[in-house]
C-alpha positions as CSV (number, residue, x, y, z in Angstrom):
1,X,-19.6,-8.6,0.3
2,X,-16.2,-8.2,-1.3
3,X,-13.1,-9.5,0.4
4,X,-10.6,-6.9,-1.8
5,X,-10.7,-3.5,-2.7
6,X,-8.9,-4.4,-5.8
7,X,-8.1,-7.6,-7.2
8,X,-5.4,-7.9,-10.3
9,X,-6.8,-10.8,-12.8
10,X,-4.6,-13.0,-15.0
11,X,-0.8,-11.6,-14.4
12,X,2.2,-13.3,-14.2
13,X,3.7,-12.7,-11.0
14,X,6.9,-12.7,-10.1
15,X,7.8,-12.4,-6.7
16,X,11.7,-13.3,-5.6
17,X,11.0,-13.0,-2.2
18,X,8.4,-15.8,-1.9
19,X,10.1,-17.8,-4.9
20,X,6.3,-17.2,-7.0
21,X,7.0,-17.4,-10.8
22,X,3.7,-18.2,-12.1
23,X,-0.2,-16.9,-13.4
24,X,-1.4,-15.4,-10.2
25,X,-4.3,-13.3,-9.1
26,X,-3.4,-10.6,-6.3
27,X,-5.6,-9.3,-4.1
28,X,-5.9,-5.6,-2.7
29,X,-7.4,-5.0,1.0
30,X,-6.7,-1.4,2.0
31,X,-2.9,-0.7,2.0
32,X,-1.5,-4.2,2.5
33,X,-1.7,-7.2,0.3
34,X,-4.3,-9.4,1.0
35,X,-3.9,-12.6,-1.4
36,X,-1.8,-14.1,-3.8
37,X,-3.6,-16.8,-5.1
38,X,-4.3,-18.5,-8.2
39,X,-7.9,-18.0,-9.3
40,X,-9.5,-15.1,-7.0
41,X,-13.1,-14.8,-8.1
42,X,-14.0,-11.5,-9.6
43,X,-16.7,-11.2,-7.1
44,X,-14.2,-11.2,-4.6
45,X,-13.2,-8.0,-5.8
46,X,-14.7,-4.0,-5.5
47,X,-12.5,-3.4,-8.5
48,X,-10.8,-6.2,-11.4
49,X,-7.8,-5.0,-13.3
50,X,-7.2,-7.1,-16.2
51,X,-3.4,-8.1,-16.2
52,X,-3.6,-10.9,-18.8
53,X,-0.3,-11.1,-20.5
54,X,1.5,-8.7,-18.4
55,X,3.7,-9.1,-15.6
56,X,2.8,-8.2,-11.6
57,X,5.7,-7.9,-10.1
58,X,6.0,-6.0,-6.3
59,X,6.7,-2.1,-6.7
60,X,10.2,-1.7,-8.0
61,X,12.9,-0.6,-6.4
62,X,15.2,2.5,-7.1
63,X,18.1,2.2,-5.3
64,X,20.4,5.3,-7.3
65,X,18.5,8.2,-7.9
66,X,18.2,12.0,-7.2
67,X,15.7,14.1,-6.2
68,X,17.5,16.5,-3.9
69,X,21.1,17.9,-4.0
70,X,22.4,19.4,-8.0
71,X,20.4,21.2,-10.2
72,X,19.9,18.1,-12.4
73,X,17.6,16.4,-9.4
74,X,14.3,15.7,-10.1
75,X,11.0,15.0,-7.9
76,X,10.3,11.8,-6.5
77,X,6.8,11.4,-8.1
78,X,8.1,12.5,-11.5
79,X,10.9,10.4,-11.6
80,X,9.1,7.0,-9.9
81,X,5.5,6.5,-10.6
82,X,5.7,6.3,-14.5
83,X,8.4,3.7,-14.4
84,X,6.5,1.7,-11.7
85,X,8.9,2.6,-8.7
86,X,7.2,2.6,-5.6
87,X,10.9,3.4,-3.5
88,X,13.4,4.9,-4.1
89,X,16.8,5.9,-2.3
90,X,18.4,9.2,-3.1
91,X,22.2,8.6,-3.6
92,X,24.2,11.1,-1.7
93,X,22.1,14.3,-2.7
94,X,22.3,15.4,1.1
95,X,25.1,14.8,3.8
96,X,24.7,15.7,8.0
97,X,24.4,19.7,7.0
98,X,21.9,19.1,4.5
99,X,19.4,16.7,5.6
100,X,17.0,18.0,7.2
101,X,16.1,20.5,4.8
102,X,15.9,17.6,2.7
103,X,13.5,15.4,4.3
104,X,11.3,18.4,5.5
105,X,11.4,20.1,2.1
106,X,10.8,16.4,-0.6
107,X,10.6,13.4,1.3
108,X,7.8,14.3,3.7
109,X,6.1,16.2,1.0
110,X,6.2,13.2,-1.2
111,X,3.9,10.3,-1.8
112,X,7.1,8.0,-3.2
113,X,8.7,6.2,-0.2
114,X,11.8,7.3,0.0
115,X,15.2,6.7,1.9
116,X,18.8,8.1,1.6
117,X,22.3,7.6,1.3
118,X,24.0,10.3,3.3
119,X,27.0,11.9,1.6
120,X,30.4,12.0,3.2
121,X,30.7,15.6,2.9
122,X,28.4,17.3,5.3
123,X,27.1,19.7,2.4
124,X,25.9,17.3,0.2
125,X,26.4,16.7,-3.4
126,X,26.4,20.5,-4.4
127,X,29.3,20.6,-6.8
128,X,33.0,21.6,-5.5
129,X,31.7,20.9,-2.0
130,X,32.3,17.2,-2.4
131,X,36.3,18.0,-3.0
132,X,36.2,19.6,1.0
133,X,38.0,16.8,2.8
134,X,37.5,18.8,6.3
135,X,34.1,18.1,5.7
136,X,34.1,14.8,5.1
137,X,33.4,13.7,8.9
138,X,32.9,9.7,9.0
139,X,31.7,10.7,13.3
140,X,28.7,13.3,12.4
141,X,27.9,11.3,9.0
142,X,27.2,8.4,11.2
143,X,25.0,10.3,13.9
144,X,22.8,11.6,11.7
145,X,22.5,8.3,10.0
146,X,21.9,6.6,13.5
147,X,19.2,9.0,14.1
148,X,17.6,9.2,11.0
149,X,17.5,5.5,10.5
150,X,14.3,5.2,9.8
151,X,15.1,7.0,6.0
152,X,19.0,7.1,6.2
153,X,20.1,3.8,5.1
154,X,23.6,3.8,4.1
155,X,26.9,6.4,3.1
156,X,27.4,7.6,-0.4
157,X,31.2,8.9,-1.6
158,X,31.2,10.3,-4.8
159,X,33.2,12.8,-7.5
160,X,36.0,13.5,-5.2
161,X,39.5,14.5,-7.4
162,X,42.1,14.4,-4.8
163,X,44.9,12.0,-5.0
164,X,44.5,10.0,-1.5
165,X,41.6,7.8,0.0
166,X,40.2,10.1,2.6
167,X,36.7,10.1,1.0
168,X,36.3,6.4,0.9
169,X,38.5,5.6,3.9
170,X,35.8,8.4,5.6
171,X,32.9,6.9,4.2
172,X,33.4,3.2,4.7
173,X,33.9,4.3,8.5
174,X,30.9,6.2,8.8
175,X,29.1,3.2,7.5
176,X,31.4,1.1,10.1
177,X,29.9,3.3,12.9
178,X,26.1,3.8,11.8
179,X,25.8,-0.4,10.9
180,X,25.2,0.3,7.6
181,X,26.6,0.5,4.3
182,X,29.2,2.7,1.9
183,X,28.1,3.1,-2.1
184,X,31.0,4.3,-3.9
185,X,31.5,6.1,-7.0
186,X,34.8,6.8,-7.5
187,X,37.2,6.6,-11.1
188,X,40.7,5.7,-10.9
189,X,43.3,7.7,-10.3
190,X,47.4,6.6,-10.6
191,X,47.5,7.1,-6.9
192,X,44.3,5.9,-6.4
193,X,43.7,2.8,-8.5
194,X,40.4,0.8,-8.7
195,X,41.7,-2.5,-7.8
196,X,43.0,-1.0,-4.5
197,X,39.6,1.0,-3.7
198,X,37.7,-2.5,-3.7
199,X,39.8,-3.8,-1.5
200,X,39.4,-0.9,0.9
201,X,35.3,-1.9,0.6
202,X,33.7,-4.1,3.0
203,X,31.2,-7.3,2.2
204,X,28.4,-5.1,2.0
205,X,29.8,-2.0,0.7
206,X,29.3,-1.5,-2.8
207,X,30.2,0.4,-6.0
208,X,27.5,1.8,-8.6
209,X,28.4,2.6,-12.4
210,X,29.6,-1.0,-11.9
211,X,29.5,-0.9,-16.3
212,X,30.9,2.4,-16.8
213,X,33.1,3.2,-19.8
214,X,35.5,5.1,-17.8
215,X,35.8,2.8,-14.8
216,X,36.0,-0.4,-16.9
217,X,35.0,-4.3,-15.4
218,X,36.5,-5.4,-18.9
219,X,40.4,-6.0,-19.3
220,X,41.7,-5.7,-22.7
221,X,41.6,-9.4,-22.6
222,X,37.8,-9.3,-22.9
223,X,37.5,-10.8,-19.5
224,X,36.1,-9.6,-15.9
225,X,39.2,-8.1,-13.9
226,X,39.9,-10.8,-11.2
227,X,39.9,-7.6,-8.6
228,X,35.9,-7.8,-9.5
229,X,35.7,-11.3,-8.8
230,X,37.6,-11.2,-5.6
231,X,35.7,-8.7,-4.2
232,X,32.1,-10.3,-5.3
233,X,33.5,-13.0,-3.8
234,X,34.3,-11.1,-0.3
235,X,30.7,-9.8,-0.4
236,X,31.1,-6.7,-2.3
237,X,28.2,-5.6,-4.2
238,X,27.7,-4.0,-7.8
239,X,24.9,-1.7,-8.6
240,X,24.1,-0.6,-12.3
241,X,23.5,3.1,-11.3
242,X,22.8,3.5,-15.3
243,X,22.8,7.5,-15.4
244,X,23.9,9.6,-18.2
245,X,27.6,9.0,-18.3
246,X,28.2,5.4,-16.4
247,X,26.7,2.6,-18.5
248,X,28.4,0.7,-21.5
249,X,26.7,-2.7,-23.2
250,X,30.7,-3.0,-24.0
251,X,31.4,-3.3,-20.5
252,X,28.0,-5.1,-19.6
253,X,26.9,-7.8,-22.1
254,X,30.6,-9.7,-21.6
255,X,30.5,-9.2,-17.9
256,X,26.6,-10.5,-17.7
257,X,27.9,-13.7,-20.9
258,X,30.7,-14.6,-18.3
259,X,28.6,-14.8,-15.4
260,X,29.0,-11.4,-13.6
261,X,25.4,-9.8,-13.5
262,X,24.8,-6.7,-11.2
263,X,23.5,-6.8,-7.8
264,X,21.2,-4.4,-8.2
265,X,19.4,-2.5,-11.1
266,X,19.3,1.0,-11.0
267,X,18.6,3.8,-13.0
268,X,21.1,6.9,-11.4
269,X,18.2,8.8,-13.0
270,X,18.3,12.9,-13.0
271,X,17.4,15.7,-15.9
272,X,19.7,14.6,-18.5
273,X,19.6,11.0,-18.6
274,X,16.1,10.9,-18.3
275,X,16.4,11.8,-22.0
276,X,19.3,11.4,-23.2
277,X,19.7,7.6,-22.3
278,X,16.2,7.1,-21.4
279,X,17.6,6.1,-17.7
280,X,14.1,5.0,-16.2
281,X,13.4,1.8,-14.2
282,X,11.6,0.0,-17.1
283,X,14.2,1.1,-20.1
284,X,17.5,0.0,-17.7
285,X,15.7,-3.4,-17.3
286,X,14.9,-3.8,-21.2
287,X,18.2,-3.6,-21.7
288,X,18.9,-6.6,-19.7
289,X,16.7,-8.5,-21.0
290,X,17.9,-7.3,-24.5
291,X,21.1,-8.7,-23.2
292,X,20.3,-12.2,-22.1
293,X,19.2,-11.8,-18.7
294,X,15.5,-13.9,-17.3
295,X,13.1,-11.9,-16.5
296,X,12.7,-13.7,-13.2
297,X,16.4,-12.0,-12.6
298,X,15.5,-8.8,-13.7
299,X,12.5,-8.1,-11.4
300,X,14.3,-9.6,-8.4
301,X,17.6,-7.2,-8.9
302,X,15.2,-4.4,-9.4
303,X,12.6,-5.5,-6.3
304,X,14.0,-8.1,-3.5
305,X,18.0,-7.9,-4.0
306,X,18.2,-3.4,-3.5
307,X,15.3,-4.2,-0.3
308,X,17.9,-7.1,1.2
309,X,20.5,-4.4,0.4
310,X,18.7,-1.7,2.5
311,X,17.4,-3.9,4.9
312,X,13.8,-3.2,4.5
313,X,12.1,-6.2,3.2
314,X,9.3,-5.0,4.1
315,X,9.2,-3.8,0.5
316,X,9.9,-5.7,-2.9
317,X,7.5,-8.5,-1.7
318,X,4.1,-9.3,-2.4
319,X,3.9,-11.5,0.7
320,X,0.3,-11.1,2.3
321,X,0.0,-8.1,5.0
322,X,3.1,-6.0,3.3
323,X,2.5,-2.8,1.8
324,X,0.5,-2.8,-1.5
325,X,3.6,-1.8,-3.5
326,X,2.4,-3.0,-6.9
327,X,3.7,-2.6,-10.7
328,X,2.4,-4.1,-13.9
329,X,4.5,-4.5,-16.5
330,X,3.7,-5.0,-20.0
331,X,6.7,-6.0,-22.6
332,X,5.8,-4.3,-25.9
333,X,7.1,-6.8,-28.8
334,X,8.2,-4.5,-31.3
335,X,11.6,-3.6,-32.4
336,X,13.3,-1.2,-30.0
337,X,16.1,0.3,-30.3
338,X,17.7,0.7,-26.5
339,X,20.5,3.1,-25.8
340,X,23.8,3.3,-23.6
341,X,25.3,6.2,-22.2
342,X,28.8,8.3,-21.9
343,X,31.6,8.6,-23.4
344,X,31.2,5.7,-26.0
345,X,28.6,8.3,-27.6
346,X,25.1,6.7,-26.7
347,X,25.2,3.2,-28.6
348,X,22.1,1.3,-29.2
349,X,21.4,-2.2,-28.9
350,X,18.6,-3.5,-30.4
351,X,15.9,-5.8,-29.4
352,X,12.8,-7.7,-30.0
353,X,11.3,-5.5,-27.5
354,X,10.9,-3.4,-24.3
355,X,9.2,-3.1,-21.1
356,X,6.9,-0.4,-20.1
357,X,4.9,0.1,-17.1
358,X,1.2,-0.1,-16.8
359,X,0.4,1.1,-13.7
360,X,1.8,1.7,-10.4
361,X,0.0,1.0,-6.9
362,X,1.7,2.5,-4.0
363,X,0.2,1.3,-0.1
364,X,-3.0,0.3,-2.5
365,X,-3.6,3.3,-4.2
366,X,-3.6,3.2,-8.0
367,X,-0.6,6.3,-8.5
368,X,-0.3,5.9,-12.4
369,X,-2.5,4.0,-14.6
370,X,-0.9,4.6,-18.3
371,X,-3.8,2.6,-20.3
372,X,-6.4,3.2,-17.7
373,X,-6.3,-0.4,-16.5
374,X,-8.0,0.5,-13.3
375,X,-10.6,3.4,-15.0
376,X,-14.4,3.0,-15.9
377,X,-14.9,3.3,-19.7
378,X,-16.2,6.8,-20.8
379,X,-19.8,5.9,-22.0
380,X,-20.4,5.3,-18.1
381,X,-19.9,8.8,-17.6
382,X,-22.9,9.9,-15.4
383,X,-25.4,11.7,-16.2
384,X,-26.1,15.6,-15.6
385,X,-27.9,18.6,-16.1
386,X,-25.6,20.2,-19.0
387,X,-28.0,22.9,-19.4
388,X,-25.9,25.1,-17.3
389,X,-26.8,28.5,-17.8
């Protein structure tokens, strides 16, 4: 009698969480993960995916993307299961006003886990609505987040033009009040200069478009600003948040040569920069392996480091009994061309490669299977009566 419903042959797994870098079998029973062992027998299995070659890593992590909130937001299933993301968090689409109609109208409707950053303005992210500083209310931001926390896990501030700090003075008190945590993206302003706004951050708060062209890490002296530093040092955090406008390999490749890699790899993914810069899971981590960075890295800031963030490591671990949240990756060696975004005009790097994803298990169900890894071979197909009058 098999053990598994699904065992995965042959893969290297990489799983940050339980420090596993190595040729690994996993094994499948129902929703959860059963084994991770290094030889599983075949017979052990209802159904053997061949991973040889190919990288099993837990379901990856999306931790700034939108699927609610401008007309550029995209569904969850769409904009995940293709690019082996098993959860992601929306970032900011909805704030207290919004919510509700949110959850009831994707996220429950959705087979994608995913969770939220509540935007400081009570209306969301729906254009000039995010310049209303009478509706940016740090006290109703944080009760909805206190009793939503089971999807709501943080405050998002985002786009606002005026000249003071109200929207991330607001947010990072909202975050204060609910326990959680304030994601800013914000450009500089005279009155309002970056080095100042990471001070006003907390450890735990972050900022995303941390490589932007038009919020630059890189001083003209080619080094990382010493305001970054400080504040990595104080705890902040800095998420990739790739999009179509906020990611430069000018900004990136010297901050990742002088030892300042991103917490967290994300894609920022919506409409346009799903083609434009090709801003899907597996693409934003080619490029950082293009640029130098292990692979070993690259899963765990795309896996373990956004769940820590969250604080639901439940997820981005194949430890035995959590959620079969599964990718396989395969890294196609042939010469790729991988694009940037913004205002630097879409610049390509190349490399020797990139990664794409193979197939996608979400709570043990195969959810995207691009080769047909998991899929009997057509001459099996049964046979039937095809003289069907």
């Amino acid at each position: 009698m098999p053990t598994f419903d699904l065992v995965i042959k042959g893969g290297h797994v990489i799983d940050a969480a339980n420090n596993v870098d190595s040729l690994m079998d996993v094994g499948v029973a129902g929703r959860v993960v059963g084994a991770v062992e290094p030889n599983i027998p075949e017979s052990q299995g209802r159904r053997v995916i061949d991973a040889t070659g190919m990288w099993v890593t837990p379901g990856l992590i999306d931790i700034h993307a939108h699927c609610t909130g401008f007309s550029g937001a995209m569904f969850p299933e769409e904009m995940c299961f293709p690019y082996g993301v098993t959860t992601m968090v929306d970032c900011g689409g909805s704030g207290w006003r919004t919510f509700d109609a949110f959850n009831r109208d994707v996220i429950q409707k959705s087979a994608v886990r995913v969770f939220a950053l509540l935007n400081i303005v009570g209306q969301g992210m729906e254009g000039d609505v995010e310049q209303d500083i009478d509706d940016m209310d740090a006290e109703l931001t944080a009760a909805k987040i206190r009793q939503r926390s089971d999807i709501l896990v943080g405050v998002k501030v985002a786009h606002f033009g005026g000249r003071g700090w109200e929207s991330i003075d607001r947010g990072v008190e909202a975050a204060r009040l609910s326990g959680s945590f304030c994601l800013v993206d914000q450009n500089s302003k005279p009155t309002r200069p970056f080095d100042d706004m990471l001070e006003r951050l907390r450890p735990g708060d972050g900022t995303t478009h941390c490589f932007g062209y038009g919020k630059p890490m890189i001083g003209n002296d080619g080094k990382v600003k010493q305001s970054y530093i400080d504040a990595r040092a104080r705890g902040v955090k800095f998420d990739v948040g790739h999009g179509n406008n906020s990611f430069s390999f000018s900004m990136a490749k010297p901050a990742l040569d002088q030892g300042f890699p991103p917490d967290t790899i994300s894609t920022d993914m919506h409409r346009m920069s799903l083609h434009t810069s090709r801003a899907q899971m597996t693409e934003v981590m080619s490029k950082f392996l293009a640029m130098g960075m292990p692979i070993q890295e690259v899963v765990a800031r795309s896996t373990w480091e956004p769940a820590k963030w969250i604080n639901h490591t439940e997820i981005g671990t194949l430890t035995p009994g959590a959620s079969a949240d599964i990718s396989v990756l395969e890294f196609q060696d042939r010469p790729a061309g991988l694009s940037d975004s913004g205002p630097t005009g879409y610049r390509i790097m190349q490399a020797d490669g990139r990664l794409i994803n193979q197939l996608t298990i979400k709570d043990g169900v195969v959810k995207f299977d691009y080769d047909g890894l998991s899929k009997d071979d057509w001459s099996a197909t049964p046979e039937t009566d095809l003289d069907i009058p």
